[in-house]
LONUDREN-299896 format. One record per residue (C-alpha): residue in one letter; x, y, z. Coordinates in steps of 0.2 Angstrom, whole numbers, plus 5000, padded with zeros to 4 digits. Layout:
! LONUDREN-299896
aXYZ ...
***
This chain:
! LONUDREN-299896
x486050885066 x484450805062 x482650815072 x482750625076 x484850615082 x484450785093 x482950705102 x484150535105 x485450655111 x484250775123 x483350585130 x485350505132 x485850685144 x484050675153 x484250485159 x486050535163 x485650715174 x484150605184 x485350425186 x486250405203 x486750225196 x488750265193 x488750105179 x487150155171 x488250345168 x489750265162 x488650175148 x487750325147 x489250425143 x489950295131 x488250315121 x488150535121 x489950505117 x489450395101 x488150525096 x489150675094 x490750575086 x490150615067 x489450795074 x490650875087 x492350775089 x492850875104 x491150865114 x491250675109 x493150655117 x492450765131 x491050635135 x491950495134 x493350545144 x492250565157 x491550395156 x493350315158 x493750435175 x492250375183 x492250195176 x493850165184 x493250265199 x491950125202 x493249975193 x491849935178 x492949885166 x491649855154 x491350035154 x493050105152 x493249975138 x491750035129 x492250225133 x494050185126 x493150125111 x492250295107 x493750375110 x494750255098 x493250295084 x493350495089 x495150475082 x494850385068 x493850535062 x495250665065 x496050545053 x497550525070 x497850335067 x499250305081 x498050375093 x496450275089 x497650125090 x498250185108 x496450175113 x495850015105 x497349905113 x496549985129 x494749955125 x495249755120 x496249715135 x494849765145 x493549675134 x494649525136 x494649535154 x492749545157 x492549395143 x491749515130 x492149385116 x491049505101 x491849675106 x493449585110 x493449525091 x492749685086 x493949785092 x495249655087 x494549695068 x494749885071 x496349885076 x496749765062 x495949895049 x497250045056 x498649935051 x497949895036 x497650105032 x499550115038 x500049985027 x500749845038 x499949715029 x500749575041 x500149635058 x498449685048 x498149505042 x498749425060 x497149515068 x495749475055 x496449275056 x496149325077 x494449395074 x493949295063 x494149135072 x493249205086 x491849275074 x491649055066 x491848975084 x490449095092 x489449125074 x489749315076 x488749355057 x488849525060 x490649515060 x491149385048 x490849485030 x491649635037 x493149525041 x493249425026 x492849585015 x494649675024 x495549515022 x495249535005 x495949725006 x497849645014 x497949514999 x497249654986 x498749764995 x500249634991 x499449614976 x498849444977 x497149474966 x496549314965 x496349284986 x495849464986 x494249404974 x493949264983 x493749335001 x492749504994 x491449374987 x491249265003 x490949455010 x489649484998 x488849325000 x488649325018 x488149525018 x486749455007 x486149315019 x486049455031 x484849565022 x486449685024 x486449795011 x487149955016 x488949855017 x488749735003 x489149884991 x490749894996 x491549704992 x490749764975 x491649894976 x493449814979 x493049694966 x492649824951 x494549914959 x495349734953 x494649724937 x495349914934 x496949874940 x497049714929 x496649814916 x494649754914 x493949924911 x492549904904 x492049774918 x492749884930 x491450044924 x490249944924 x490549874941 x490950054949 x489250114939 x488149994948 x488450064964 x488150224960 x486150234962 x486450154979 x487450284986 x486450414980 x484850344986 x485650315002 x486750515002 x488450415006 x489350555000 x491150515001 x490950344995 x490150394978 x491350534977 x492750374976 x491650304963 x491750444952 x493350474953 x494050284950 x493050304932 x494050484929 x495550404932 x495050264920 x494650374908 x496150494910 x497250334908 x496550284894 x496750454886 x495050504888 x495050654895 x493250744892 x492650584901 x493850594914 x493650784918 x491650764918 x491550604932 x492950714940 x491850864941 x490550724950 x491650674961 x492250854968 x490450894969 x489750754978 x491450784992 x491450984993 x490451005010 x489750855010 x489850735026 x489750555024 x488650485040 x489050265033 x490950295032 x491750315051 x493550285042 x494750415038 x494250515022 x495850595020 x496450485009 x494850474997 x494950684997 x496850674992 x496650564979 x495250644972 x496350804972 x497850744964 x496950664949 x496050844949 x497750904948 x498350784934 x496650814922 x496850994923 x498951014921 x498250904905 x497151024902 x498351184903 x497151244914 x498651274927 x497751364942 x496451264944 x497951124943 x499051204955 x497451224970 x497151044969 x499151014968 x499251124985 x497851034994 x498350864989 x499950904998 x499250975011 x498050825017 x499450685010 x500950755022 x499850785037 x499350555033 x501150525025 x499950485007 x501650444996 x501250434980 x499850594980 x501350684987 x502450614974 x501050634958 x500750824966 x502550884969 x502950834951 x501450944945 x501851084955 x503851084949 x503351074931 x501951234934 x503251344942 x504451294928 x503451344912 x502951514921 x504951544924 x504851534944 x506251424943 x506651444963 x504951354966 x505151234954 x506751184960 x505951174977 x504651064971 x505850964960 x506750904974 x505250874984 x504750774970 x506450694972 x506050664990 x504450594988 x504850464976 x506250404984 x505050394998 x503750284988 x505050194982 x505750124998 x503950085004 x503650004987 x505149874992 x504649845007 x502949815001 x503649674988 x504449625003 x503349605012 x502349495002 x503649375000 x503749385021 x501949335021 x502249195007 x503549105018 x502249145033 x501049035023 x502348915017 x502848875036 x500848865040 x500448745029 x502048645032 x501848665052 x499848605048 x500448455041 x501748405053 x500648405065 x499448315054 x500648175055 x501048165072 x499348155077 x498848015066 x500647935075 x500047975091 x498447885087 x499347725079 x500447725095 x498847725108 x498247605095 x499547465095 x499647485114 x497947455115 x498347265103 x499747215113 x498847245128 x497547115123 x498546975112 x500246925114 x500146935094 x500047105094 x501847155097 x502447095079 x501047205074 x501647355082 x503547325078 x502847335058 x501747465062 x503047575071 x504547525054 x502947605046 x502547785056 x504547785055 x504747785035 x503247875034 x504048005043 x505648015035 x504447995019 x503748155024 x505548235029 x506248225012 x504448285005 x504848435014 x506648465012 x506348454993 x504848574994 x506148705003 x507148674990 x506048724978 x505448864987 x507148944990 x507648914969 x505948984965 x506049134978 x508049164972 x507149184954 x505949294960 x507149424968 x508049414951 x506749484942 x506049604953 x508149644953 x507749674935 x506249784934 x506649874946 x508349894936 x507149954921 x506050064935 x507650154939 x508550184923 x506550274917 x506550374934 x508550424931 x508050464912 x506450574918 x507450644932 x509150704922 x507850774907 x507250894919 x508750944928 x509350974908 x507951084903 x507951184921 x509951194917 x509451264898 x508151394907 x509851454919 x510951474904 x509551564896 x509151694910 x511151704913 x511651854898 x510251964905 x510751944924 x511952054934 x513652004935 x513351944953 x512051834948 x512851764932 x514151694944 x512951614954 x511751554941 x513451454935 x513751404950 x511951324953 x512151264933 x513851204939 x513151094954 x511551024947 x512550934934 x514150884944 x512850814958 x511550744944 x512950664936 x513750574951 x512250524959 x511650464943 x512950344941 x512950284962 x511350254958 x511150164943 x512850044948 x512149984965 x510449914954 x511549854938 x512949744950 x511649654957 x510749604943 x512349564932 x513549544946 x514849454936 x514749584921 x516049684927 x517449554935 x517249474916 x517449634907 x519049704918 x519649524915 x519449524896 x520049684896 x520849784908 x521349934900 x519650014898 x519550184905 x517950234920 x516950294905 x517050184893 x516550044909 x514950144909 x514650144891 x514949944890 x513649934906 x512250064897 x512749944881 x512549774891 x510649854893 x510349874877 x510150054878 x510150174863 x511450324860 x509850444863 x509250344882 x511350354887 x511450534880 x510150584891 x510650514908 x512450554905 x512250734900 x513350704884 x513050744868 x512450614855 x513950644844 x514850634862 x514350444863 x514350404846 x516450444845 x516450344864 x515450194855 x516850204838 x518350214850 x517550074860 x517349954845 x519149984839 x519749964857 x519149784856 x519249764841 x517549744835 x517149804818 x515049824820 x514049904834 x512749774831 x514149644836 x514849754851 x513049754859 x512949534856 x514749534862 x514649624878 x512949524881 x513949364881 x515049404895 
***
């Protein structure tokens, strides 16, 4: 604790020992609460408690709010989201009800920045558009960068770049104005994250780098620990890998036992990531111990947050350690938690995409709803217009009989406008479907390929182990060999069926209706085909041999009569 927050700390619990005003205590409590919430959570939550006991005690609903407030931020720092959100709904009711309007929109943001951390985007969004028009009508310019800079984080999150840009630099801009900056690193920040992810990286370096100097001058510790570790994986991307492994080594000094006194936000997930690329540099480095520890400890922090795709990256690491050192129990374990994990990823990654067309139709209807009522405002003027004309000249009733033929054919103007816009919006929505049907087609058939490759080569270390073990244990290794490949195999072809129906929904009633002979296998071999797969990528997810699917491929061709595989492939394509 340093010399100047201690004497804050001993002056906050003097006034509070000598006060016998019970409002001036609550307040005070709120604030010793504050003070330890970056040193002693537990002491903070203690304080603050406190603060709400005798708050309602006296029915100050100002000082419960701004005690349920420290409480909400004391969670935030044990990284125990669902409770900081409990508290904060509290802390804005009560804000609302003594006509707070600045904490009210505070707290509106915070509580908007929790759903963004658990990634529900929608309900996110809904609470920065509520702060922030708070924030214009009552020129809050404290808040208004801070709310522009996390609207900027929901679009970056559906992967809407070109909003995301936008906002982050109205952020900067207005952290400018205010002479703020401490915060204006960190739309700078989110913009050099976009140029990496777009593939800019050597703007994105650059943009990381200029940070840097600030967050050493200033000791935020955890931030510039992000820094360093977005270049590694930059580098390690790129191949790199002396790069990435020195701005790695950065970034786990600048995070081991540091604390980070600018950022009040959870740093879980900053430490896991940092772990897992630590993890990935040194795997790539056959450097496996040091691998495995950061492995361990990314799991470790990512299942106590639900991180899934540091779980994911870290489980896979873990499973192909334990299987080059021939501990083939925990790399099985690990395997299937990889399994786990990515399936996991994978459904939040749909309901991400998801998402994001949910928030375009939420737009769409806006802007459609904005100018509806556009047009019946400029009607309802025209109306109180006319009246106005007829009330004054017995002329004026041929002039609102023309008027009103005119409102009316503008509005069925505007109705037909509006149908055919929903009609382009549902044909261009149906087309986008059907190509994230397709990648994520591709995205599966990759993940199966991966996934049967491993199951093979653990299946190639059993057979191996099998003529040295007891007779007991040959039986079972079989029996394991046995199972991985009857399950693989099945739940290979569940899988992949589900995706390929309904991207070529028609293939298969054409096919049987061509030719309605075919047996099971070879349907699967004419669906692997209608991909364009080679003998290699359908040996591989089958579990048969290469000679195996070449004879399939031959009987195929004379089976429907086809002389050339080249014009198996075109003719299957055409159906």
């Amino acid at each position: 604790m340093c010399f100047s927050q201690k004497n804050t700390i001993d002056s906050i619990q003097k006034a509070l020992t000598q006060s016998s005003d019970k409002k001036e205590r609550v307040v005070l409590l709120s604030e010793l609460s504050e003070m330890y919430k970056e040193i002693d959570t537990d002491s903070a939550l203690v304080y603050a408690k406190k603060g709400i006991r005798l708050a309602k005690e006296i029915d100050f609903s100002f000082g419960e709010a701004e005690n349920a407030s420290s409480i909400g931020g004391i969670f935030i720092v044990k990284n125990n989201l669902d409770s900081s959100q409990v508290y904060y709904h509290k802390a804005k009711t009560l804000y609302k009800s003594t006509k707070n309007h600045f904490k009210y929109a505070q707290t509106t943001m915070r509580l908007g920045n929790i759903n963004l951390a658990q990634n529900i985007p929608i309900s996110a969004l809904k609470l920065y558009q509520e702060s922030l028009e708070i924030a214009k009508a009552k020129n809050f310019n404290a808040l208004l960068p801070h709310l522009f800079n996390n609207t900027g984080l929901v679009f970056q999150q559906i992967e809407d770049y070109d909003d995301a840009v936008t906002n982050f630099e109205k952020a900067y801009d207005i952290f400018l104005a205010n002479n703020d900056e401490a915060n204006s690193v960190y739309p700078l920040y989110n913009i050099a994250l976009i140029k990496s992810i777009l593939g800019k990286d050597d703007e994105a370096i650059d943009g990381y780098l200029n940070l840097v100097s600030y967050h050493l001058k200033t000791e935020n510790w955890v931030s510039l620990a992000q820094i360093y570790n977005s270049i590694s994986e930059i580098y390690f991307n790129n191949e790199e890998y002396t790069k990435a492994t020195e701005y790695l080594e950065m970034a786990l000094t600048s995070v081991k036992d540091k604390s980070d006194s600018f950022n009040t936000g959870p740093t879980s997930f900053y430490k896991a990531t940092i772990y897992t690329n630590a993890a990935e540099i040194y795997h790539q480095e056959n450097n496996e111990e040091l691998a495995k520890s950061f492995a361990h400890k990314a799991i470790k922090l990512s299942l106590q947050n639900s991180y899934k795709l540091n779980m994911m990256k870290s489980a896979r690491i873990l499973a192909d350690i334990y299987d080059k050192s021939y501990r083939l129990d925990s790399a099985l374990y690990y395997h299937k938690k990889y399994i786990d994990f990515s399936n996991q990823y994978q459904e939040e990654y749909d309901v991400k995409q998801l998402t994001k067309l949910k928030m375009q139709n939420q737009f769409d209807e806006i802007l459609r709803q904005n100018e509806i009522d556009r047009i019946y405002k400029e009607a309802s003027y025209k109306n109180r217009e006319i009246k106005f004309i007829a009330g004054t000249v017995a002329v004026g009733l041929l002039a609102i009989i023309l008027i009103l033929l005119f409102i009316n054919q503008k509005n069925k103007t505007a109705k037909l406008e509006l149908k055919e816009q929903n009609l382009q919006l549902e044909k261009k929505e149906l087309n986008q479907r059907l190509e994230y049907k397709k990648k994520e087609l591709a995205s599966n058939m990759m993940y199966l390929m991966e996934k049967n490759e491993f199951i093979t080569s653990i299946s190639k270390k059993l057979i191996e182990l099998k003529p040295d073990a007891k007779k007991d244990n040959k039986d079972l290794i079989q029996q394991i060999i046995n199972e991985i490949r009857q399950n693989s195999s099945t739940k290979m072809w569940e899988e992949f069926e589900v995706r390929f129906k309904e991207v070529h929904k028609d293939f298969y009633n054409a096919l049987h209706a061509a030719h309605p002979n075919l047996t099971l296998n070879e349907v699967k071999i004419c669906a692997f085909l209608r991909l364009n797969m080679t003998t290699k990528e359908i040996s591989a997810i089958t579990h048969q041999s290469v000679k195996s699917i070449n004879m399939a491929r031959f009987r195929l061709r004379k089976k429907l009569n086809i002389e050339r595989d080249d014009n198996l492939v075109g003719y299957l394509n055409s159906l």
